[in-house]
N, CA and C atoms of all chains as a GROMACS GRO file, in nm:
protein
  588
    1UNK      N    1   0.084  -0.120   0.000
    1UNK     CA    2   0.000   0.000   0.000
    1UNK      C    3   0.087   0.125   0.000
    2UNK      N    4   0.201   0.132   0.068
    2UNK     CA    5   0.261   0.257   0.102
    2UNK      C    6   0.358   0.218  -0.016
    3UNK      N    7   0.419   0.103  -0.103
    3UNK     CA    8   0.519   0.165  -0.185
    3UNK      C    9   0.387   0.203  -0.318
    4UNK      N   10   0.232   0.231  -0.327
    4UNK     CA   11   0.186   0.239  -0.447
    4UNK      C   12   0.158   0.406  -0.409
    5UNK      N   13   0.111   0.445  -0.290
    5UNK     CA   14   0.109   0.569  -0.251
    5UNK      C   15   0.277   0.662  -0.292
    6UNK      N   16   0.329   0.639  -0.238
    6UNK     CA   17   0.520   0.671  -0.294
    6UNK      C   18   0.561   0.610  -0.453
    7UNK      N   19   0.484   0.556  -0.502
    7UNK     CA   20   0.482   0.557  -0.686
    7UNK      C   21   0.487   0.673  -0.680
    8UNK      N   22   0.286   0.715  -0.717
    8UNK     CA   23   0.222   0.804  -0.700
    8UNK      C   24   0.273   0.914  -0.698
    9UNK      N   25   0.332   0.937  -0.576
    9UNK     CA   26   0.380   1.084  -0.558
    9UNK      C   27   0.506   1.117  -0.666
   10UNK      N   28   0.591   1.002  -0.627
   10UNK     CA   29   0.709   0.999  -0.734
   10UNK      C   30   0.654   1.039  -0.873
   11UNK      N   31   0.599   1.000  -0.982
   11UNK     CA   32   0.577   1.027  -1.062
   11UNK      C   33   0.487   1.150  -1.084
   12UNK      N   34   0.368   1.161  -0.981
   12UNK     CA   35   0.280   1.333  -1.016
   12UNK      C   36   0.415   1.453  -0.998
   13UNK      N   37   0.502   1.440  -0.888
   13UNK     CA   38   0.603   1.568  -0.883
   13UNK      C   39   0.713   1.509  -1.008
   14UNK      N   40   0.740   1.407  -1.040
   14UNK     CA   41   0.813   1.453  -1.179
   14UNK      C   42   0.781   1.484  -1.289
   15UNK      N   43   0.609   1.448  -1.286
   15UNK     CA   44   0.585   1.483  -1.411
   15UNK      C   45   0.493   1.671  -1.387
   16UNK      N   46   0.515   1.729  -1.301
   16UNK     CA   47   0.462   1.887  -1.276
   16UNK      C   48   0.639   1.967  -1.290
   17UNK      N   49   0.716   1.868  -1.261
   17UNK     CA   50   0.831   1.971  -1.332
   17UNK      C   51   0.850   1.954  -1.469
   18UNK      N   52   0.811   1.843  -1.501
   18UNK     CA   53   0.810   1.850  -1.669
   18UNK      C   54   0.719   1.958  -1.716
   19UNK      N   55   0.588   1.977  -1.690
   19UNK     CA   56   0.514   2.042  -1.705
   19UNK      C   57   0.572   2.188  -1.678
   20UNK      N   58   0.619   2.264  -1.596
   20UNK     CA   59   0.720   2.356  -1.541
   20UNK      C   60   0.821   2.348  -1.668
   21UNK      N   61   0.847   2.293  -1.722
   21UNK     CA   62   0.980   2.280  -1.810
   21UNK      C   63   0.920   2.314  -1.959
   22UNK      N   64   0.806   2.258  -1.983
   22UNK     CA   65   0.760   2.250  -2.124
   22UNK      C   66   0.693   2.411  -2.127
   23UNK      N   67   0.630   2.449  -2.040
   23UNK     CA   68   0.587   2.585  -1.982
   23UNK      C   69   0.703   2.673  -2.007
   24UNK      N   70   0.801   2.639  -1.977
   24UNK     CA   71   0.938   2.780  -1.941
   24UNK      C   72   0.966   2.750  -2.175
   25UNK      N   73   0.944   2.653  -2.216
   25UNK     CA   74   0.966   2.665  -2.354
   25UNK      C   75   0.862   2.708  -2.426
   26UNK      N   76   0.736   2.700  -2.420
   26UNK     CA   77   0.628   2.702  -2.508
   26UNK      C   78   0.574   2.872  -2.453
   27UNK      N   79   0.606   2.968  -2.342
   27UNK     CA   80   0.528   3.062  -2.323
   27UNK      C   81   0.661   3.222  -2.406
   28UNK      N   82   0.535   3.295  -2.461
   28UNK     CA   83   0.619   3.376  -2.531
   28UNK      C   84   0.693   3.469  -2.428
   29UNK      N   85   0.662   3.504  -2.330
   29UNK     CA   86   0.706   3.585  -2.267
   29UNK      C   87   0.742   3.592  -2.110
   30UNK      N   88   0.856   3.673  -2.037
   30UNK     CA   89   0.925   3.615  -1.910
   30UNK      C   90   0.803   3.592  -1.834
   31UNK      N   91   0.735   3.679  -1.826
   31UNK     CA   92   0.634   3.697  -1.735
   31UNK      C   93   0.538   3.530  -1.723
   32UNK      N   94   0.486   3.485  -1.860
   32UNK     CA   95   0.455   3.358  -1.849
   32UNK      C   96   0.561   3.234  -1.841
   33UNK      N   97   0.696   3.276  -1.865
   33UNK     CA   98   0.768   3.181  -1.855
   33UNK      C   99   0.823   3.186  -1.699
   34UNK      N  100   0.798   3.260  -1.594
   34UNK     CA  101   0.818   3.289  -1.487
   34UNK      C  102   0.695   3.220  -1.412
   35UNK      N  103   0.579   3.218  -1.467
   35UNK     CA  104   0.473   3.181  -1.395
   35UNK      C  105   0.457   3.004  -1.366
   36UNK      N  106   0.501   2.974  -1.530
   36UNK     CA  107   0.510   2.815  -1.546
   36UNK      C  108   0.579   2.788  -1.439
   37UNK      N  109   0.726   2.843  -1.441
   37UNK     CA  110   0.858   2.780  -1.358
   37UNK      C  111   0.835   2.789  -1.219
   38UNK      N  112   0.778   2.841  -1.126
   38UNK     CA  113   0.810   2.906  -1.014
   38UNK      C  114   0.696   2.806  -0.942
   39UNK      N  115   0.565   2.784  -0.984
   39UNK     CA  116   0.448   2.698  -0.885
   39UNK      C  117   0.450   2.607  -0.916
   40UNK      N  118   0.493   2.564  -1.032
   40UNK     CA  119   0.456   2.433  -1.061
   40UNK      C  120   0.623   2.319  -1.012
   41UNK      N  121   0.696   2.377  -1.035
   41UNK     CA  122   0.839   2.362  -1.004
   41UNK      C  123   0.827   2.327  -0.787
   42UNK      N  124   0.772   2.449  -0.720
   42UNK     CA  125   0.795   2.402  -0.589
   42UNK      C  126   0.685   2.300  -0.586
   43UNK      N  127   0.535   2.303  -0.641
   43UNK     CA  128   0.459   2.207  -0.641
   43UNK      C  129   0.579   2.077  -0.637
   44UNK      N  130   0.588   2.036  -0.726
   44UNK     CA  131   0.665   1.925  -0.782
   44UNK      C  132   0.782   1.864  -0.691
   45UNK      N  133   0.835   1.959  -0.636
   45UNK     CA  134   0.964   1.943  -0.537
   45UNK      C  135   0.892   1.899  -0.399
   46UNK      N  136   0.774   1.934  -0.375
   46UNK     CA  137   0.706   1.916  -0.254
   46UNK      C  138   0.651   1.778  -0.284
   47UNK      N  139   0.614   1.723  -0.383
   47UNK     CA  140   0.552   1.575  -0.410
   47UNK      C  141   0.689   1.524  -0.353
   48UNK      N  142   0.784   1.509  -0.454
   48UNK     CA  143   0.876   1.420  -0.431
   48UNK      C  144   0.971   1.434  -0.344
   49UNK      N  145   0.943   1.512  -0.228
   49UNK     CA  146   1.035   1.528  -0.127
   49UNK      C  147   0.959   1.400  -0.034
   50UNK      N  148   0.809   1.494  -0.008
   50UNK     CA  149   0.729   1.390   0.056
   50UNK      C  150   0.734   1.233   0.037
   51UNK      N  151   0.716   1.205  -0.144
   51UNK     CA  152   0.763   1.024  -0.145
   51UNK      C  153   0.851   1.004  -0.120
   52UNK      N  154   0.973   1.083  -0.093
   52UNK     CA  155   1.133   1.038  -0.050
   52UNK      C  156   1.109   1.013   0.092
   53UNK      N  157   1.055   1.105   0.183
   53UNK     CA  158   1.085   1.097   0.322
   53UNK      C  159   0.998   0.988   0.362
   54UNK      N  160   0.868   0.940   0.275
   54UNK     CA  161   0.786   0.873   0.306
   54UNK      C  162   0.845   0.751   0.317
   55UNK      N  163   0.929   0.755   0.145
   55UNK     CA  164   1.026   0.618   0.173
   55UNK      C  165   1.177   0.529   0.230
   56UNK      N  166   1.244   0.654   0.274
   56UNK     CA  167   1.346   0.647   0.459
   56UNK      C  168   1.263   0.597   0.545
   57UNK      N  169   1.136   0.644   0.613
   57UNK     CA  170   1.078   0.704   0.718
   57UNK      C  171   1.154   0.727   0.821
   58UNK      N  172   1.263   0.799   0.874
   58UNK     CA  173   1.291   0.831   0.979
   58UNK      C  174   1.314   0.979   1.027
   59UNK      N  175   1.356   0.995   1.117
   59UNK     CA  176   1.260   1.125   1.185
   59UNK      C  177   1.417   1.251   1.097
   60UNK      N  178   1.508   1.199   1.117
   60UNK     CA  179   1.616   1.270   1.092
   60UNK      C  180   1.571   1.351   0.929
   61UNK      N  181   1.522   1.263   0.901
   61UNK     CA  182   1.498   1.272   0.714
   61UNK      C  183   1.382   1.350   0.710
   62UNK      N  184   1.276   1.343   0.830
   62UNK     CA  185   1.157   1.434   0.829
   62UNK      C  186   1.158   1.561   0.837
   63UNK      N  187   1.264   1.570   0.933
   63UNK     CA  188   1.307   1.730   0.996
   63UNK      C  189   1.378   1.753   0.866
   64UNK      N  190   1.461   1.722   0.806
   64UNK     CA  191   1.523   1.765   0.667
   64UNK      C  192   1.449   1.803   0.528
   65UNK      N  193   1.329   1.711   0.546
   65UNK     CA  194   1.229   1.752   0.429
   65UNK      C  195   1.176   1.872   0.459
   66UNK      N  196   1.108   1.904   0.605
   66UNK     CA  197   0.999   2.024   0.638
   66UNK      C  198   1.134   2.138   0.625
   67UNK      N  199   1.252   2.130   0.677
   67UNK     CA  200   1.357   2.242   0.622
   67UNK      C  201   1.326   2.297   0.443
   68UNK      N  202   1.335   2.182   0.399
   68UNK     CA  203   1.335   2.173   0.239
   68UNK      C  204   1.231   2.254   0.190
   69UNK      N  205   1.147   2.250   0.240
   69UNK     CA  206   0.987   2.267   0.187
   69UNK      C  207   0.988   2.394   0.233
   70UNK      N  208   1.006   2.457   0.357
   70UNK     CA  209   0.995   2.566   0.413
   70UNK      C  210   1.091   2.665   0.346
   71UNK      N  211   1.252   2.594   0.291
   71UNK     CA  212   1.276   2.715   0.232
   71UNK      C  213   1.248   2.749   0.068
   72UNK      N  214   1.208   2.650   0.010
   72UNK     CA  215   1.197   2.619  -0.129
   72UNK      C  216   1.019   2.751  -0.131
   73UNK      N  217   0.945   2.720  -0.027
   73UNK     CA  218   0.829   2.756  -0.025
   73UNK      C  219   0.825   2.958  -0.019
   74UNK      N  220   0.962   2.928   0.075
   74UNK     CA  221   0.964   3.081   0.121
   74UNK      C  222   1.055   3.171   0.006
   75UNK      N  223   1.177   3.091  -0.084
   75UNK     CA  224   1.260   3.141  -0.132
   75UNK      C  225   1.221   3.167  -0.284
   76UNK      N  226   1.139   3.035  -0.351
   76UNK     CA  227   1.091   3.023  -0.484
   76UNK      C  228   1.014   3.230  -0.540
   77UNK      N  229   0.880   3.224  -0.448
   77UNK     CA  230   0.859   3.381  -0.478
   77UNK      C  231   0.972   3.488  -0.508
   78UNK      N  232   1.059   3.491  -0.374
   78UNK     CA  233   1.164   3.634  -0.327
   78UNK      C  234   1.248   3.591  -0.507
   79UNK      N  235   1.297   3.478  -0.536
   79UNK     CA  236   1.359   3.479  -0.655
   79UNK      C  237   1.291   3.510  -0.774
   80UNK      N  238   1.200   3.498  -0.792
   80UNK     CA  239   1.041   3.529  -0.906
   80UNK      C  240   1.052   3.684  -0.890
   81UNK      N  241   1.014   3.737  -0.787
   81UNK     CA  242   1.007   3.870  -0.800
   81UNK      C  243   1.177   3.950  -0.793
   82UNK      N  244   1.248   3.901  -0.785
   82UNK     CA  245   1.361   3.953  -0.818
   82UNK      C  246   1.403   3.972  -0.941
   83UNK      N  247   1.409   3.836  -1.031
   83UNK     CA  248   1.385   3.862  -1.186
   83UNK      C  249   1.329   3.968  -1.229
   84UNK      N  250   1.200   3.954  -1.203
   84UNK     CA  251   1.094   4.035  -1.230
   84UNK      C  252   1.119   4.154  -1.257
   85UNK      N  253   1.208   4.191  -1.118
   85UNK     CA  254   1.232   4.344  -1.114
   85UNK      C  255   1.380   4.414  -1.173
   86UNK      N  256   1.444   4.302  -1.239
   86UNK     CA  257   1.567   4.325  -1.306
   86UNK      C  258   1.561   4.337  -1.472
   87UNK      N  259   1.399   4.305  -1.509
   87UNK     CA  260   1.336   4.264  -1.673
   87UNK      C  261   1.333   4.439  -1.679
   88UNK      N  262   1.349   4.459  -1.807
   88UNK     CA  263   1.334   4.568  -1.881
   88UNK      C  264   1.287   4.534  -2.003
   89UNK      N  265   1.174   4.536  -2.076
   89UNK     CA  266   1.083   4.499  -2.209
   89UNK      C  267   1.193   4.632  -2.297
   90UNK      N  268   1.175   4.577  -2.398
   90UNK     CA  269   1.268   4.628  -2.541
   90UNK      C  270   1.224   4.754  -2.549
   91UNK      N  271   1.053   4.761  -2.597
   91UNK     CA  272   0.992   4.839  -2.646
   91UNK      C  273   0.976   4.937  -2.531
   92UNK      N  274   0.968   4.920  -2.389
   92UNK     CA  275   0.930   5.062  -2.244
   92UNK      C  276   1.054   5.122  -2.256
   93UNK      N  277   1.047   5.209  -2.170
   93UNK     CA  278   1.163   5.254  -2.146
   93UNK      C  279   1.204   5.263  -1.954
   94UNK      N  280   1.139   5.160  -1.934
   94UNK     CA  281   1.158   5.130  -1.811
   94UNK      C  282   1.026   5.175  -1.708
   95UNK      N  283   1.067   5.113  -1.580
   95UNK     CA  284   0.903   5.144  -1.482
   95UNK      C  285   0.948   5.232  -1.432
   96UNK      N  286   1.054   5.304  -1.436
   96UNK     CA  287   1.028   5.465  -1.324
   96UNK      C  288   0.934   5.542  -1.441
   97UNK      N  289   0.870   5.491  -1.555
   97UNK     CA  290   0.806   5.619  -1.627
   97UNK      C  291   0.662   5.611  -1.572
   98UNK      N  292   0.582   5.489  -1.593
   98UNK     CA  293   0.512   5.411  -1.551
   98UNK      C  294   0.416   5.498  -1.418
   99UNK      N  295   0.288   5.519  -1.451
   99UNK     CA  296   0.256   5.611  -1.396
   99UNK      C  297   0.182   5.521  -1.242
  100UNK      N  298   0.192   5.580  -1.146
  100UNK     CA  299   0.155   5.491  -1.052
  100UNK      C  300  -0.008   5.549  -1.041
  101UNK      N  301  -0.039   5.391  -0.982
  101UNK     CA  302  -0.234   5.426  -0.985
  101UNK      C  303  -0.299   5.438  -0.863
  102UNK      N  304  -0.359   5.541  -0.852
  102UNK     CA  305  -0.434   5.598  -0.766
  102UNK      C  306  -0.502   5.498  -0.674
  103UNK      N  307  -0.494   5.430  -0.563
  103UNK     CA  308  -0.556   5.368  -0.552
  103UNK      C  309  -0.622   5.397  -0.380
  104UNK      N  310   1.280   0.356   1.058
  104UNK     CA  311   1.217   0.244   1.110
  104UNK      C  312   1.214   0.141   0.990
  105UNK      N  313   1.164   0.173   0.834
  105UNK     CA  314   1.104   0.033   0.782
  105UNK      C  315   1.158   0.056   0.662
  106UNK      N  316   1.254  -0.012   0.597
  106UNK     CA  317   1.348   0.004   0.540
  106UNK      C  318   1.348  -0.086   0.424
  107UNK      N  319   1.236  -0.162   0.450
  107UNK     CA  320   1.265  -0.294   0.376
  107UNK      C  321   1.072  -0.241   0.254
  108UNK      N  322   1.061  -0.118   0.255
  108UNK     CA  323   0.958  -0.084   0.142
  108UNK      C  324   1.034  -0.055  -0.009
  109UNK      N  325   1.047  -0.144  -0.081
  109UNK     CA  326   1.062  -0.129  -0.236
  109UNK      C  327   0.990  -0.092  -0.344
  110UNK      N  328   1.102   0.004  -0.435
  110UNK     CA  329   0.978   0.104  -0.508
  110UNK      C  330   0.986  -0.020  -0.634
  111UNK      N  331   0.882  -0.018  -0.718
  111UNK     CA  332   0.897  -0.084  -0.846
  111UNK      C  333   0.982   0.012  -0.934
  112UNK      N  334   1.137  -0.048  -1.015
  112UNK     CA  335   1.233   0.018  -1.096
  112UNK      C  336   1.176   0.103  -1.178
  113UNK      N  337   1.081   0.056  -1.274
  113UNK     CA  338   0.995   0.127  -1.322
  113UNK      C  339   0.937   0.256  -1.346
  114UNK      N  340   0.918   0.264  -1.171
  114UNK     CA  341   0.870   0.369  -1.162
  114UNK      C  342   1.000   0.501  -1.128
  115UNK      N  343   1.107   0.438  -1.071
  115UNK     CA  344   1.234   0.531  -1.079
  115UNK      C  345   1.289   0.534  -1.209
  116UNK      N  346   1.260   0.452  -1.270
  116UNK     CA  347   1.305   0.496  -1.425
  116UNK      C  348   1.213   0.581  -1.523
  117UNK      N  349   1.058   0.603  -1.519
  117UNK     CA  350   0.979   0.707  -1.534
  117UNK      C  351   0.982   0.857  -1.498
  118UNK      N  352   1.048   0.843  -1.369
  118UNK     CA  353   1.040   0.960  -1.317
  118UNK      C  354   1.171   1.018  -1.326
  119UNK      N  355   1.324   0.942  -1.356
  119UNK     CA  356   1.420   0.943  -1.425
  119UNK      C  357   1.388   1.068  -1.572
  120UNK      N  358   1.318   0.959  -1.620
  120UNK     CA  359   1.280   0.977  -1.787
  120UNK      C  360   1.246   1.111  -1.805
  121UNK      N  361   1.140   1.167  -1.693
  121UNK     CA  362   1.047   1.287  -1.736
  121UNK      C  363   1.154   1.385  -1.678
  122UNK      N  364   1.258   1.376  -1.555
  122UNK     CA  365   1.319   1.502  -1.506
  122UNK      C  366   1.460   1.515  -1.617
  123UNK      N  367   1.490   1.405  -1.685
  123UNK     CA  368   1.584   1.418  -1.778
  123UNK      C  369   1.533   1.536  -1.943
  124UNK      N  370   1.379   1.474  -1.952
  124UNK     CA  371   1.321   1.564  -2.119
  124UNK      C  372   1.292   1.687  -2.037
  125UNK      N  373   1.241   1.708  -1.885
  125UNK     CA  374   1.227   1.829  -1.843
  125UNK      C  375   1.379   1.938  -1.853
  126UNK      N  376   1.524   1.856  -1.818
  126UNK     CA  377   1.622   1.921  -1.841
  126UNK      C  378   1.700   1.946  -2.004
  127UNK      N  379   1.650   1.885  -2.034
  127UNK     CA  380   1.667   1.909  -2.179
  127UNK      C  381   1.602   2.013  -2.238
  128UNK      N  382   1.435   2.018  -2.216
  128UNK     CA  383   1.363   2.168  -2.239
  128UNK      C  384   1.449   2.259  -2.200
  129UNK      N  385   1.487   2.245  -2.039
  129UNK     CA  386   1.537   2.414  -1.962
  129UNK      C  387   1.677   2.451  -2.037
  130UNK      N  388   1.761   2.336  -2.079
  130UNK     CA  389   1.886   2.369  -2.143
  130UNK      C  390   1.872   2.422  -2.265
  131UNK      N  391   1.730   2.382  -2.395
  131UNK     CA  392   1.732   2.423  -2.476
  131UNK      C  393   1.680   2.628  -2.466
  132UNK      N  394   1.648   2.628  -2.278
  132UNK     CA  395   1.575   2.790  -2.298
  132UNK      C  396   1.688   2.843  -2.250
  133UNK      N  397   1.777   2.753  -2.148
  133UNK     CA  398   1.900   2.842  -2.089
  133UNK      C  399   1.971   2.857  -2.217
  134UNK      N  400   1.992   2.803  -2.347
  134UNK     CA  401   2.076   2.869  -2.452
  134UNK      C  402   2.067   2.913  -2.547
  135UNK      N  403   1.885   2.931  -2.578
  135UNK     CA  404   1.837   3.029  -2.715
  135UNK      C  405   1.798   3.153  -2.637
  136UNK      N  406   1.744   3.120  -2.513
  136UNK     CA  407   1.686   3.250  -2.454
  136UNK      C  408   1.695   3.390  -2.466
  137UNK      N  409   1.583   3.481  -2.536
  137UNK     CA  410   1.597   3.600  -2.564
  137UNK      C  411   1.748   3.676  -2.479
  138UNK      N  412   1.685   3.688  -2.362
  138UNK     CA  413   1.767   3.772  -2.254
  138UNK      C  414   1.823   3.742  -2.117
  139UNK      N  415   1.874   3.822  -2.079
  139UNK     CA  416   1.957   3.782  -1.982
  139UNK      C  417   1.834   3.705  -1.869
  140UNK      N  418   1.742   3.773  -1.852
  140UNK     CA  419   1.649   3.690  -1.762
  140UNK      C  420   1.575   3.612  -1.780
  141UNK      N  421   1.615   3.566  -1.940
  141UNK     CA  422   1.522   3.401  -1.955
  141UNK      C  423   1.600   3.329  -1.888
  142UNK      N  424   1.753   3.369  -1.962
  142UNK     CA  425   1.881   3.257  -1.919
  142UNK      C  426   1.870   3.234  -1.704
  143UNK      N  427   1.871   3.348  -1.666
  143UNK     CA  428   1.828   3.328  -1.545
  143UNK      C  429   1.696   3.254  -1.473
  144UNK      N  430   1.589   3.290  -1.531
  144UNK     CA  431   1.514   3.212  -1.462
  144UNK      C  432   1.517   3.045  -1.520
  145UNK      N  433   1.585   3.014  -1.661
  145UNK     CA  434   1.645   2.839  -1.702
  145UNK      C  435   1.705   2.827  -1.553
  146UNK      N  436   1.815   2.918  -1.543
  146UNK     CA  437   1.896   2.821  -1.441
  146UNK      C  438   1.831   2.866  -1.289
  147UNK      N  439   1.729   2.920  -1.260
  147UNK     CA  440   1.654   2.877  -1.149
  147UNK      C  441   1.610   2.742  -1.168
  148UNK      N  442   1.499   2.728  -1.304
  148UNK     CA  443   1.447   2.634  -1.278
  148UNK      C  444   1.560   2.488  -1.332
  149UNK      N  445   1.668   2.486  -1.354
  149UNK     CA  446   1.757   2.410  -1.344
  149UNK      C  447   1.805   2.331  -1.216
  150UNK      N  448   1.779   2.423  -1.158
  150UNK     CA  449   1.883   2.353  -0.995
  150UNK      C  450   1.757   2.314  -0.922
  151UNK      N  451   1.630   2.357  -0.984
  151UNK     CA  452   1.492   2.270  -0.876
  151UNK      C  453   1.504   2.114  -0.981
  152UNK      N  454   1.542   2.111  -1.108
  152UNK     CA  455   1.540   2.000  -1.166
  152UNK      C  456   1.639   1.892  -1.105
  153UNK      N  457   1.784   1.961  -1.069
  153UNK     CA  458   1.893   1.860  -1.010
  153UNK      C  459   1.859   1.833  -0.887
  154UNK      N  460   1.759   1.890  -0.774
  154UNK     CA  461   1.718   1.881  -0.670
  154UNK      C  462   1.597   1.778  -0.676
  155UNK      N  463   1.525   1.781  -0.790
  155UNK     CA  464   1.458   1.635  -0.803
  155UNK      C  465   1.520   1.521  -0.822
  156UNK      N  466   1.634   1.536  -0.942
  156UNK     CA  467   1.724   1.443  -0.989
  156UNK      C  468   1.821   1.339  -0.880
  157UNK      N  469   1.854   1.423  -0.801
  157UNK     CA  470   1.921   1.398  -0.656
  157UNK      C  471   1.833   1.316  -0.581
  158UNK      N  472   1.688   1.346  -0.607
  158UNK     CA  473   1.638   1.306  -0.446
  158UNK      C  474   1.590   1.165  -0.487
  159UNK      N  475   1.562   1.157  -0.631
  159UNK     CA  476   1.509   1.022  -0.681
  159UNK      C  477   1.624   0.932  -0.696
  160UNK      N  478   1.763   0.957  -0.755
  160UNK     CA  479   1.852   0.921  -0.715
  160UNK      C  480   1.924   0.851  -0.620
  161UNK      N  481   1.876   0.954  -0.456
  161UNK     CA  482   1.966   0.903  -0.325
  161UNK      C  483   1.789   0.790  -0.318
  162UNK      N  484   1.701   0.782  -0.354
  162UNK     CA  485   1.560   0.650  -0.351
  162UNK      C  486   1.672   0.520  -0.370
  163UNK      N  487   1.718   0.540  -0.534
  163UNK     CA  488   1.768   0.458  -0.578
  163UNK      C  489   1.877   0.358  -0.524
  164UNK      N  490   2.000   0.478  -0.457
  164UNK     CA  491   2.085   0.398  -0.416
  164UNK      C  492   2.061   0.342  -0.302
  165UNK      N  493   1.962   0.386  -0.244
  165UNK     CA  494   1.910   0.351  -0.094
  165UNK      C  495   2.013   0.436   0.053
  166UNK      N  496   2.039   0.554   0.022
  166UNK     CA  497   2.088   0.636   0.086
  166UNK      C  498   2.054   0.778   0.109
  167UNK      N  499   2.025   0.804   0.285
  167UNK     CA  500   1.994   0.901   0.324
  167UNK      C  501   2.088   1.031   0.334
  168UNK      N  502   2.153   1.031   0.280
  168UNK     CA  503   2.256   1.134   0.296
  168UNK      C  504   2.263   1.233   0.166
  169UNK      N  505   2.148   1.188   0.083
  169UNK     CA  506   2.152   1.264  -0.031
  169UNK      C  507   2.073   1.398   0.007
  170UNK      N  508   1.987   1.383   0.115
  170UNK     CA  509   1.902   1.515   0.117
  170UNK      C  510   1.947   1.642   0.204
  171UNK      N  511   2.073   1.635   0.208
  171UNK     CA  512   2.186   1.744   0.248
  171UNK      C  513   2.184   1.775   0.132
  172UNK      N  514   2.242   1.723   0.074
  172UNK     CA  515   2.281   1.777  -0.097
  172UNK      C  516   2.183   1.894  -0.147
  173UNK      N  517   2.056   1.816  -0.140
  173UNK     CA  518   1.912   1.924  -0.178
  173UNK      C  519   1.958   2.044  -0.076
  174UNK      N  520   1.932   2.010   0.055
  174UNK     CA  521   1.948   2.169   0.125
  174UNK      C  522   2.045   2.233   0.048
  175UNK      N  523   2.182   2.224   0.018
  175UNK     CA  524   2.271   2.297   0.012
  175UNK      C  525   2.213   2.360  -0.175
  176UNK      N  526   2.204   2.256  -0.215
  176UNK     CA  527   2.183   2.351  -0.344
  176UNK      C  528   2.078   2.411  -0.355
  177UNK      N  529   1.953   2.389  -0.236
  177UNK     CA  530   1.875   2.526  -0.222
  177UNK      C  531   1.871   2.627  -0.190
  178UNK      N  532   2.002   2.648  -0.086
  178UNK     CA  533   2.044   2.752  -0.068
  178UNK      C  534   2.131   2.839  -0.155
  179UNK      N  535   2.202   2.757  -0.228
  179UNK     CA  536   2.294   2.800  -0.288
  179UNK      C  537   2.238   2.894  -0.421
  180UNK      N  538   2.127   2.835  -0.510
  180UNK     CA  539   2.087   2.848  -0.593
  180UNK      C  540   1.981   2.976  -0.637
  181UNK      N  541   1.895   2.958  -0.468
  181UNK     CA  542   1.840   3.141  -0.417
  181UNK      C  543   1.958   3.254  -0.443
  182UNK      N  544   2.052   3.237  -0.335
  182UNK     CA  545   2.166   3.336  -0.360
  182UNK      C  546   2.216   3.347  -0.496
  183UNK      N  547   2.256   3.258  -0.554
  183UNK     CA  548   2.290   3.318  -0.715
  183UNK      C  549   2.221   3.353  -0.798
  184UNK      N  550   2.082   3.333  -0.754
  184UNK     CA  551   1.982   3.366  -0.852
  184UNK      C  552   1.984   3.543  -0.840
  185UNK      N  553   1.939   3.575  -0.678
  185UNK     CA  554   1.951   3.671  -0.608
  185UNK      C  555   2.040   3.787  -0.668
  186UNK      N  556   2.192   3.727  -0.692
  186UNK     CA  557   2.245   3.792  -0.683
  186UNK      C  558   2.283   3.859  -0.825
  187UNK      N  559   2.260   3.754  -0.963
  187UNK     CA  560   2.296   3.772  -1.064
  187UNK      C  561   2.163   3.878  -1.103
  188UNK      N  562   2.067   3.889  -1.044
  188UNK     CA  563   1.920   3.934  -1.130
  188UNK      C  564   1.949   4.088  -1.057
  189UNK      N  565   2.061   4.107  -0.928
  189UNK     CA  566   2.049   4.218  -0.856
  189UNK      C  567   2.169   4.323  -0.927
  190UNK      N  568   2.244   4.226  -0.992
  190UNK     CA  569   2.393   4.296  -1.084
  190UNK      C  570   2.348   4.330  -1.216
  191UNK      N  571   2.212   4.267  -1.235
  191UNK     CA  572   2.160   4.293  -1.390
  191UNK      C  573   2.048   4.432  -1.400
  192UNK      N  574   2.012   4.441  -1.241
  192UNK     CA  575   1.889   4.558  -1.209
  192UNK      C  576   2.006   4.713  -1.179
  193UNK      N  577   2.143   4.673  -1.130
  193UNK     CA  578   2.227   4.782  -1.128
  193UNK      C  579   2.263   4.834  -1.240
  194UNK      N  580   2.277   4.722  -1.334
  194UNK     CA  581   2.363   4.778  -1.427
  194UNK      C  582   2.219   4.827  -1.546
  195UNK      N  583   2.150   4.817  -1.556
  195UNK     CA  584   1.994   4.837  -1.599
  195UNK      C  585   2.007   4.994  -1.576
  196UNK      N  586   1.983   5.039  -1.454
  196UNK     CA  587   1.965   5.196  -1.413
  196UNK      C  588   2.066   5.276  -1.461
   0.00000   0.00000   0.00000
């Protein structure tokens, strides 16, 4: 029962970074090629961390996964929006022109 | 505790299969890629690919000592990401 559950996981998180991968090739632009890579990518890392630790089971390896997850979870965004804010499009002439909105 | 649960090969060779055509996509974007921040976010999503590659890997050999490896190149891989996208936003202004 538990090695068909740890298939399972094994294969849904390798196949959401494929998905993450085919995404970062098929989207025209950073912004969608940023979107593919970044959720579907920690999605994926979080499956197969879980069937890994599922399949050790010991506690040493548990505390090492929830590390994993916690920083992959916390760090994946801060790197997304860092890109983000280093992109300059051909055609703008950058976001200090960019009028800010009233809100 | 239970050590003696075996995965069917199969299925480590599937999941082999798909993180290998997944690195092959990111290599083909880390080296046509318009700009400097396609090439950057390839090799973000590069080092979450070797961090799968690793972990299905240390399954395989039947060793726990592979998931140090993951920490370190998660750390490692934030910071260079960090740092290359922060030398590209200086030199930008």
């Amino acid at each position: 029962m538990t090695e068909i559950f740890i298939s399972v996981l094994l294969l849904l998180g390798s196949f959401f970074i494929l998905v993450a991968a085919i995404g970062m090739v098929r989207f025209k632009d950073l912004y969608g090629r940023l979107h593919a890579s970044t959720k579907a990518t920690s999605f994926g890392i979080l499956l197969l961390l879980i069937g890994a630790s599922m399949y050790f089971g010991d506690f040493q390896v548990y505390v090492k996964t929830l590390l994993i997850i916690l920083f992959i979870y916390l760090t994946a965004p801060l790197a997304a929006h860092s890109i983000t804010k280093s992109y300059k499009p051909a055609g703008k002439e950058g976001d200090e022109k960019d009028e800010k909105a009233d809100l | 505790m239970t050590m003696d649960i075996t995965i069917p090969g199969i299925v480590l060779y599937i999941a082999f299969a798909f993180l290998m055509l997944a690195m092959v996509l990111t290599l083909y974007r880390l080296l046509k890629g318009p700009g400097f921040n396609d090439q950057i976010a390839a090799m973000d999503l590069l080092s979450s690919i070797i961090i799968g590659i690793i972990l299905v890997y240390g399954m395989q050999i039947d060793n726990k000592m592979y998931f140090d490896i993951s920490i370190i190149i998660a750390l490692v891989s934030f910071i260079g990401t960090v740092a290359i996208s922060t030398f590209i936003k200086k030199k930008n202004d």
